[in-house]
C-alpha positions as CSV (number, residue, x, y, z in Angstrom):
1,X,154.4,147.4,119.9
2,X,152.1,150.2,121.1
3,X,154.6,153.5,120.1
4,X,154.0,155.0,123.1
5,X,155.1,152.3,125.8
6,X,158.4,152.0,123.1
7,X,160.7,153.8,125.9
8,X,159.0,152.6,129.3
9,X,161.3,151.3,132.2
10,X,161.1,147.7,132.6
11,X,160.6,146.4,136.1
12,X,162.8,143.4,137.7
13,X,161.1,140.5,135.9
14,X,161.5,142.2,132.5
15,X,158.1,144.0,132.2
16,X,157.5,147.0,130.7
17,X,156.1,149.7,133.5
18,X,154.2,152.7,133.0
19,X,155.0,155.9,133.9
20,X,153.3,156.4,137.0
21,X,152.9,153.4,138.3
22,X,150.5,152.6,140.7
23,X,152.2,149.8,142.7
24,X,155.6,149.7,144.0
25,X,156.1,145.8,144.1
26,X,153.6,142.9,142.2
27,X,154.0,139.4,142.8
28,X,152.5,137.8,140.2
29,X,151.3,133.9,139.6
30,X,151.5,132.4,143.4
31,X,148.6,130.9,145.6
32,X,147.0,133.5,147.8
33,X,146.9,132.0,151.3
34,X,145.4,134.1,154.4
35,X,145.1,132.0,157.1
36,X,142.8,134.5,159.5
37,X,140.0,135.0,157.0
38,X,139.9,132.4,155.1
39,X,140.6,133.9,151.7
40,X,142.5,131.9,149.0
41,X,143.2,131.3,145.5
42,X,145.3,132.0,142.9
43,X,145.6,135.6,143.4
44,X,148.0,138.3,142.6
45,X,148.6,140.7,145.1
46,X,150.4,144.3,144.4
47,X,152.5,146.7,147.4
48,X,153.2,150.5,147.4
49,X,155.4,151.8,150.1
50,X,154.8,149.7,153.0
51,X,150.8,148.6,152.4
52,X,149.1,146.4,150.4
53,X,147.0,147.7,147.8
54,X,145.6,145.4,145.5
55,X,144.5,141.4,145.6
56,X,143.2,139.3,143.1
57,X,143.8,137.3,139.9
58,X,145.5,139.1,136.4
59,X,146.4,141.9,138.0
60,X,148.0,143.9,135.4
61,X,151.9,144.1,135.6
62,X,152.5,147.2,133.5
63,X,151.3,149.1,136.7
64,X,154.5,147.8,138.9
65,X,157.7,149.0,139.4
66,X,159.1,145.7,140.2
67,X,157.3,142.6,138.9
68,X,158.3,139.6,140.7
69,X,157.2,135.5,139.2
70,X,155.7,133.9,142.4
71,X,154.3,131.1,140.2
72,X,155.7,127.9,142.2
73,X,155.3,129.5,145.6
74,X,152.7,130.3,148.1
75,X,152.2,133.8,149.5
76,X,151.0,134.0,152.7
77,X,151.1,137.0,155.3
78,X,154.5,137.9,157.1
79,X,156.1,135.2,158.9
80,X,156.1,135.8,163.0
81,X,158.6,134.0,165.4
82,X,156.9,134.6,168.5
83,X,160.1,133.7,170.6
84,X,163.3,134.7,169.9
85,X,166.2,136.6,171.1
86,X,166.7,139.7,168.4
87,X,168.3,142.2,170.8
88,X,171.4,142.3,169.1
89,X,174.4,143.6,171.4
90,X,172.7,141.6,174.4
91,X,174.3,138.4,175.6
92,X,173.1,135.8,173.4
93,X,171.2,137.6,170.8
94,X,171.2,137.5,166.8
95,X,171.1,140.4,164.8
96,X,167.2,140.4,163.7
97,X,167.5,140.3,159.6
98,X,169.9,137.3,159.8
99,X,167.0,135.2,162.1
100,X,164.5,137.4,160.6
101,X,163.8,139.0,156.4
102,X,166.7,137.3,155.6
103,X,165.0,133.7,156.6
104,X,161.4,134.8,155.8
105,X,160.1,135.9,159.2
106,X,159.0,140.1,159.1
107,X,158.1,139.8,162.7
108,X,160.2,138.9,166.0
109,X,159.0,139.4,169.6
110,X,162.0,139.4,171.3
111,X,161.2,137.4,174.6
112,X,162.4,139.2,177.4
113,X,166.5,140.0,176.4
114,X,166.1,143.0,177.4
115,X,165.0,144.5,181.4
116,X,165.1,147.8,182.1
117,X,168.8,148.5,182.5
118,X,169.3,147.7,179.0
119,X,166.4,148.4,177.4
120,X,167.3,151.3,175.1
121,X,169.4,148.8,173.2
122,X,166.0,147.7,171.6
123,X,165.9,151.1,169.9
124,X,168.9,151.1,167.9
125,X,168.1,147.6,167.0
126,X,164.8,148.6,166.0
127,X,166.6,151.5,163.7
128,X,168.8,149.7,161.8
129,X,167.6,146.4,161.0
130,X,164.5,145.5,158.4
131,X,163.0,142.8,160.7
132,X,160.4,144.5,162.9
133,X,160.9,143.7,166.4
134,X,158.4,143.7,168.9
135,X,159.2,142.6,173.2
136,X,158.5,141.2,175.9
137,X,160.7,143.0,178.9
138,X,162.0,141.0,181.4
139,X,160.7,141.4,185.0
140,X,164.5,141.7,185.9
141,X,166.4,145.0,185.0
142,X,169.6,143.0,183.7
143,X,167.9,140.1,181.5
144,X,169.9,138.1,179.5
145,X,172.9,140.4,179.4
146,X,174.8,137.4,180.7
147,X,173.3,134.3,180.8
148,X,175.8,132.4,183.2
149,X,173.9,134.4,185.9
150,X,170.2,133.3,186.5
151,X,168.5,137.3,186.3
152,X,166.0,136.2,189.0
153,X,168.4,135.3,191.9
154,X,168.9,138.4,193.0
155,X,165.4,140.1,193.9
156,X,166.9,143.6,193.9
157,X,167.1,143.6,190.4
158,X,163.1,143.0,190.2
159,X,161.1,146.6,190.6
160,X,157.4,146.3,189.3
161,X,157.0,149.9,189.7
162,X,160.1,150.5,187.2
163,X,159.3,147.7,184.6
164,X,155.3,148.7,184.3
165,X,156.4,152.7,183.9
166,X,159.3,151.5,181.3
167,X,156.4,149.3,179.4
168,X,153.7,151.9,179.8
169,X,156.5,154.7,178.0
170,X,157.2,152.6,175.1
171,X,153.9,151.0,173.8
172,X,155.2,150.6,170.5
173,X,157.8,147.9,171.0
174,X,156.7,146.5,174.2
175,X,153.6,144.2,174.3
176,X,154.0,142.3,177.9
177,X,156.3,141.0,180.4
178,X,158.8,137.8,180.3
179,X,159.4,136.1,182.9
180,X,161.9,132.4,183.4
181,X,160.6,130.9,186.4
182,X,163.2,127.5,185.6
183,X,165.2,126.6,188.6
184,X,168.5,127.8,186.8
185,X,167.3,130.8,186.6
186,X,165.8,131.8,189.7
187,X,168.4,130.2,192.3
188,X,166.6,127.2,193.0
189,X,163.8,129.2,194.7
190,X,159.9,128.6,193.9
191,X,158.3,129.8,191.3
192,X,155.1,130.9,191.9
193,X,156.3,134.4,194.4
194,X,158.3,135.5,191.2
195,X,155.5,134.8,189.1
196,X,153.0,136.4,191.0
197,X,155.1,139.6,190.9
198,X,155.4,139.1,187.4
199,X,151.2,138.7,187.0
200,X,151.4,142.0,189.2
201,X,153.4,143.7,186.5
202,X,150.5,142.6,183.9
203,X,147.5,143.6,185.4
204,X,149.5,147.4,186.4
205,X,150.2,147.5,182.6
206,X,147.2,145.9,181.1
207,X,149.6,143.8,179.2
208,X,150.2,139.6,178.9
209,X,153.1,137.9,180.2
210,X,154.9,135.6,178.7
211,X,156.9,132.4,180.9
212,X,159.4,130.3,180.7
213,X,158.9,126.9,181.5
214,X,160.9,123.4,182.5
215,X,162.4,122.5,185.7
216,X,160.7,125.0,187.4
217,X,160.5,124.4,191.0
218,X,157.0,123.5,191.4
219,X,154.6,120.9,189.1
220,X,153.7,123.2,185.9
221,X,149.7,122.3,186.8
222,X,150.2,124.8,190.0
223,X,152.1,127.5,187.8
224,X,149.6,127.5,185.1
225,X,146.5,127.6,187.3
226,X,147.6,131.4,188.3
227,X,147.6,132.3,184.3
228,X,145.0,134.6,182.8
229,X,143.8,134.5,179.5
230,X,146.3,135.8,176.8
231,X,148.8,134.9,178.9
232,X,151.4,132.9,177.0
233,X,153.5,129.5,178.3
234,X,156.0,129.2,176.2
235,X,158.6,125.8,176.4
236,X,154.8,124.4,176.9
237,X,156.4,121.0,174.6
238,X,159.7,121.2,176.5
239,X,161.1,117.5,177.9
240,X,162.7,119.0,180.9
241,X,161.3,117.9,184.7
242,X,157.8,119.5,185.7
243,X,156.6,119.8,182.0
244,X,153.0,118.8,180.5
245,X,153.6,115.0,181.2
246,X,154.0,115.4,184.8
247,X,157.7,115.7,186.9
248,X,159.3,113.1,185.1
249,X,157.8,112.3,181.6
250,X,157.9,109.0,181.8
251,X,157.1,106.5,179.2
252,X,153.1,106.5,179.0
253,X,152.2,109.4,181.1
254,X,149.0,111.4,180.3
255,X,149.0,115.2,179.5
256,X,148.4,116.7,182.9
257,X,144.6,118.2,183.3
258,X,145.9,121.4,183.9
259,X,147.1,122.3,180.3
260,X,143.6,121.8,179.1
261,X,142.5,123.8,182.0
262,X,144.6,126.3,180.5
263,X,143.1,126.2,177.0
264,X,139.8,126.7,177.9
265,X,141.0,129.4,180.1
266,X,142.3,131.4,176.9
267,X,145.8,130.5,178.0
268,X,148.3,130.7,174.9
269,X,150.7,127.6,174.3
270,X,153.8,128.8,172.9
271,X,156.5,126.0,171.4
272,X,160.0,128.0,171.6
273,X,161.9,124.9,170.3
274,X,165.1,126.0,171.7
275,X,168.8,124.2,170.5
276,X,168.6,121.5,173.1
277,X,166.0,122.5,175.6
278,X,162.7,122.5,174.9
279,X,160.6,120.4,172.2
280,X,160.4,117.1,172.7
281,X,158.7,114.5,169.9
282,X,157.0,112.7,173.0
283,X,155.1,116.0,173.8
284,X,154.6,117.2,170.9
285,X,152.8,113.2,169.6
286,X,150.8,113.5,172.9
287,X,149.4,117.3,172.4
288,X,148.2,116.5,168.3
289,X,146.7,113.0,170.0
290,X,144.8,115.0,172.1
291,X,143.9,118.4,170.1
292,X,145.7,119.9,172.1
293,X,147.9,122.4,169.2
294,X,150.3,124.9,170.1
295,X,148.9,128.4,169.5
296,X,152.5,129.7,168.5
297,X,155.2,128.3,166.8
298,X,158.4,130.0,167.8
299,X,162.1,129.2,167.8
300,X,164.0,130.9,170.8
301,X,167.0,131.7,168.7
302,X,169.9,132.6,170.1
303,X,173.3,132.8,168.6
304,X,174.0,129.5,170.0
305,X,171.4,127.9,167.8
306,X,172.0,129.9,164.6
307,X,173.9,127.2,162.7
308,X,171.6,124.4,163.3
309,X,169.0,124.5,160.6
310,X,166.8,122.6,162.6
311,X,165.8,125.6,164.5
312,X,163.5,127.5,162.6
313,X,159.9,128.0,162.4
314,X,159.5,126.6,158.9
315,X,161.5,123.4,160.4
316,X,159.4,123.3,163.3
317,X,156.1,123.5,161.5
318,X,157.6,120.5,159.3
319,X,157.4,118.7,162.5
320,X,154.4,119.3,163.3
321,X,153.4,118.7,159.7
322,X,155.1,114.8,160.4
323,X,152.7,114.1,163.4
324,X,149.6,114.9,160.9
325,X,149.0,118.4,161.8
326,X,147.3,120.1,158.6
327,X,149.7,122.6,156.7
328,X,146.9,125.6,157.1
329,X,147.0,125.1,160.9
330,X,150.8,125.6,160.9
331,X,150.8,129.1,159.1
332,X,148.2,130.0,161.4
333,X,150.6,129.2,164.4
334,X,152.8,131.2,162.1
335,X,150.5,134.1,161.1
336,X,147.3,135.1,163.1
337,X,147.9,133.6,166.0
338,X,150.9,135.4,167.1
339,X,149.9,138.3,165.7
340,X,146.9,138.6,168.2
341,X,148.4,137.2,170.9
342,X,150.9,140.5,170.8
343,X,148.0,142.0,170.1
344,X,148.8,143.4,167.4
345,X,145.8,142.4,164.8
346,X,147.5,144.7,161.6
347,X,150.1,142.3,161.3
348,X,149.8,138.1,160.6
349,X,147.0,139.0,158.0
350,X,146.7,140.1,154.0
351,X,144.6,142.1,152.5
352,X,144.0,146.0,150.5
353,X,145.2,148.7,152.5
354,X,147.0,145.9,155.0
355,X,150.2,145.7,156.5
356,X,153.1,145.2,153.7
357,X,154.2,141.8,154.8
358,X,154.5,138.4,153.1
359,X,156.0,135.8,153.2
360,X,156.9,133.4,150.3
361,X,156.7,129.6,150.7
362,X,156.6,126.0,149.3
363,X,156.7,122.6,150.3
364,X,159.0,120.1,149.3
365,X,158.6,116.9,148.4
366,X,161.5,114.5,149.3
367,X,163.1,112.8,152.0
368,X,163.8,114.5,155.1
369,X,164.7,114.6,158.9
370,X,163.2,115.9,161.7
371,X,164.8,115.5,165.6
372,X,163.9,117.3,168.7
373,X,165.9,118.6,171.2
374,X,167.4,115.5,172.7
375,X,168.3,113.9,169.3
376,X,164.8,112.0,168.9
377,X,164.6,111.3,164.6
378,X,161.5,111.5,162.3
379,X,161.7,110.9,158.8
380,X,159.0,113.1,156.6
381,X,158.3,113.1,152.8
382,X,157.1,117.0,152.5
383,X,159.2,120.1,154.3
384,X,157.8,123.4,154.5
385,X,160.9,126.5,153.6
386,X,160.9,130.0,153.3
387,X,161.7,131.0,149.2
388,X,160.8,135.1,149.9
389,X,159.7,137.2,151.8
390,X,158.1,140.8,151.6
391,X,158.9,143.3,154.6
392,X,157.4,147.2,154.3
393,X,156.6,146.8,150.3
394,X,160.5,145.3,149.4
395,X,160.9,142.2,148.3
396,X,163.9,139.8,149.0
397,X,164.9,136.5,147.7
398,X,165.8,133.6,150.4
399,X,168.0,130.5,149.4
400,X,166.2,127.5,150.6
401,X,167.6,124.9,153.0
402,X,169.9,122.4,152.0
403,X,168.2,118.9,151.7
């Protein structure tokens, strides 16, 4: 042994560090994978503090801190659930590092928990969790604070004035406007007057919104023909009455021509699985027959959906992954996509002097089970989970799922 390296520190993986290191974090051995550019190989890609700063192959572990073996496992930018409910302390919402580091997603846009009356609860939240959390405010002051009251029945409660000025004062956490426009949420009254209030809102703020759709009052075709592009349509695989198969989804019906309308338009097609709302297998077959992806994949996780394992992104892209949709389009729907549909282009990408987020996956081989959300069962022989993740420069080890 070289005498003077006899007394170095040794990182986490047992390997001698330098004084002075240069990187914080190296994870060393795994498949590079960035979904945005392009870029991929068997790469090793080094952190300090919360940026990236080095990517390529052999990079040389004495300069780390902590070395970490990545040699079974793919390392692809931080994970983003573009729809989920991470305001913890409101009505149905998780704490953001259980749904979030803790299960390989850095990123949560929180869709629309909060309104304006309880908004500042997104601050704390932000400060004492890991996960980052990004929103979407709800057009109604009380949001989701209790979810046994539809927030849009009672008009009152919706002030565009108040929601653009609360958006326009915190640009760093909110990136558009939610708005539910099912019938169990707005009273049983149309859609289209809330939404057009909620459009209002957008344009004032320069920002996207973001609905909620499935048994809305009207056919989806007339609700999405008033959306602009970036706007997002989440639920857009959801079984429920007035989805993309027409008022009833019945056996055989064709994709309405309004959701490729919508496409072209630069429309963004959200899945938001949901517990037992709002992806259905019949949907989902009909969209990959016709090209017609999601943009986003995205869970809507409430604490109501927590224990089922089925309702995660990683389980969700397995889905998709079962109807013949290519791996390196799912982490897309997982990565870039969201990522610029919040428009937020630093994150969903890796590369030197980058955001410090990754995310650490593999795919199984074995024999799994898929379902929907109305118990619908697909057998697969590969499943995509989470084994790591890397949030702000620190790594974290994640248990896979059970089989």
């Amino acid at each position: 042994m070289d005498p003077s390296r006899r007394d170095l520190p040794k990182g986490a993986a047992g390997v001698q560090v330098q004084a002075g290191a240069r990187y914080d974090l190296l994870l060393k051995g795994g498949e590079f994978i960035d979904p945005g550019s392009g870029r991929r190989g068997q790469f090793d890609v080094a952190f300090a503090a919360d940026k990236v700063t080095a990517i390529g192959p052999g990079l040389d572990p004495g300069l780390a801190k902590q070395v970490e073996s990545v040699a079974d496992a793919m390392v692809v930018p931080g994970v983003i659930d573009m729809h989920a409910h991470a305001a913890d302390g409101i009505g149905p919402c998780c704490n953001p590092d259980v749904i979030g580091v803790r299960s390989g997603v850095t990123t949560i846009l929180d869709a629309g928990s909060c309104g304006v009356g309880s908004f500042r609860v997104l601050r704390f939240v932000t400060a004492a969790n890991k996960t980052r959390v990004l929103a979407m405010l709800n057009l109604s002051s009380m949001g989701l604070i209790d979810m046994r009251a539809g927030e849009l029945i009672l008009r009152n409660l919706v002030d565009v004035e108040e929601v653009v000025e609360a958006a326009k004062s915190n640009p760093d956490l909110v990136v558009g406007f939610k708005g539910r426009l099912s019938t169990y949420v707005t009273g049983q009254a149309p859609a289209i007057p809330l939404l057009k209030l909620l459009l209002e809102a957008g344009k004032e703020a320069s920002l996207p919104v973001m609905i909620h759709v499935g048994d809305t009052a009207e056919p989806l075709g007339q609700i999405l023909e008033l959306l602009r592009p970036g706007d997002i349509c989440s639920h857009y695989l959801t079984p429920r009455k007035n989805g993309i198969l027409g008022p009833q989804a019945f056996p055989g019906a064709k994709l309405i021509p309004e959701i490729f309308e919508a496409r072209k338009r630069g429309v963004i097609l959200d899945i938001a699985r949901g517990r037992t709302m709002h992806m259905g297998f019949p949907q989902m077959q009909a969209t990959v027959e016709a090209g017609l992806l999601p943009d986003t994949i995205s869970t809507d996780l409430t604490t109501l959906s927590i224990p089922f394992p089925e309702v995660n992104v990683f389980s969700i892209a397995t889905a998709l992954m079962s109807f013949g949709v290519p791996l390196e389009e799912c982490l897309k729907e997982l990565t870039v996509n969201p990522a610029m549909a919040m428009r937020r282009p630093e994150l969903g990408k890796l590369e030197e002097g980058g955001t410090g987020d990754a995310t650490l996956l593999k795919v199984e081989e074995g024999d799994f089970t898929v379902s929907d959300v109305d118990g619908r069962t697909r057998k697969t022989k590969k499943r995509v989970v989470a084994v790591g993740g890397v949030r702000a420069g620190s790594y974290m080890k994640i248990e896979p799922l059970p089989s």
